[in-house]
C-alpha positions as CSV (number, residue, x, y, z in Angstrom):
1,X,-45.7,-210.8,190.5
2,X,-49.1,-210.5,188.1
3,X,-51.5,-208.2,189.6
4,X,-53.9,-211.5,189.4
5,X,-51.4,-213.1,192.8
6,X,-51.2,-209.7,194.2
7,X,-55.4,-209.9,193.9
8,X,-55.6,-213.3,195.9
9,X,-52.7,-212.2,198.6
10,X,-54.8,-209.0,199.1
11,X,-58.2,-211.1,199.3
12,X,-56.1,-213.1,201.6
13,X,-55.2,-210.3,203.9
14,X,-58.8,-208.9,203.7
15,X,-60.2,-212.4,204.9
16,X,-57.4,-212.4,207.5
17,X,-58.4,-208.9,208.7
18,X,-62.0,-209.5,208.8
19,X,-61.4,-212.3,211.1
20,X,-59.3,-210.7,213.3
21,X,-61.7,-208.3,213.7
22,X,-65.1,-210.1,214.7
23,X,-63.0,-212.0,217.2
24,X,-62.4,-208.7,218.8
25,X,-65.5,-207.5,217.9
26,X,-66.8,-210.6,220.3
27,X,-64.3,-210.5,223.1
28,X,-65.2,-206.8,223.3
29,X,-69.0,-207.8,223.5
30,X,-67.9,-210.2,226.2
31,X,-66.0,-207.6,228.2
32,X,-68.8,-204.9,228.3
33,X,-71.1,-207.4,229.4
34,X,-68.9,-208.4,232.1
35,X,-68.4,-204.9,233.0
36,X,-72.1,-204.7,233.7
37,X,-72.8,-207.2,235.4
38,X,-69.7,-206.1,237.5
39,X,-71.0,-203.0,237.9
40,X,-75.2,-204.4,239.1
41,X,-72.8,-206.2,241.6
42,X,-71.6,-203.4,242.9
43,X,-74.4,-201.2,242.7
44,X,-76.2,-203.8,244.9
45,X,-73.6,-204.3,247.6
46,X,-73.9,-200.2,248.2
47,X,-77.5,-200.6,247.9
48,X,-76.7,-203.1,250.9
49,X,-74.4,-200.4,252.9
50,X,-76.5,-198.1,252.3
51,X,-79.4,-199.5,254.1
52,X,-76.9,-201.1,257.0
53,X,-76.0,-197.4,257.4
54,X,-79.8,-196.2,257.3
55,X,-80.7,-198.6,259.6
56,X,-78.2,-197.8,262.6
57,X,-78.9,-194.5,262.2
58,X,-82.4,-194.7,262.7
59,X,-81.7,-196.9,265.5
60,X,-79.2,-194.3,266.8
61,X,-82.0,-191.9,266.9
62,X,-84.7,-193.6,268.2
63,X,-82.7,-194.5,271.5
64,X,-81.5,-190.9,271.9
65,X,-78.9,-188.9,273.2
66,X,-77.2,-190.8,276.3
């Protein structure tokens, strides 16, 4: 093998590589982004609880001990 084939199989495996890597370079974009918007999801639906929570309470306390 002349080091002029072992030149285009390495340029080959550097093409190869580099492809392989942007894909998960993208797919990993993809997932944080998910994850985000995930996590606003979340962040909200406490938010949600939260004020469910505040608001019996303060109902709790306006009536009083019984």
């Amino acid at each position: 093998m002349t080091i002029e084939e072992i030149n285009k199989k390495v340029e080959r495996l550097r093409v190869v590589i580099d492809a392989k890597l942007k894909f998960l370079r993208d797919h990993m974009t993809l997932l944080y982004e998910a994850f985000n918007e995930l996590s606003d999801a979340q962040d909200q639906e406490l938010g949600l609880v939260y004020a469910k929570i505040k608001e019996i309470e303060d109902r709790m306390n306006s009536q009083g001990p019984k």
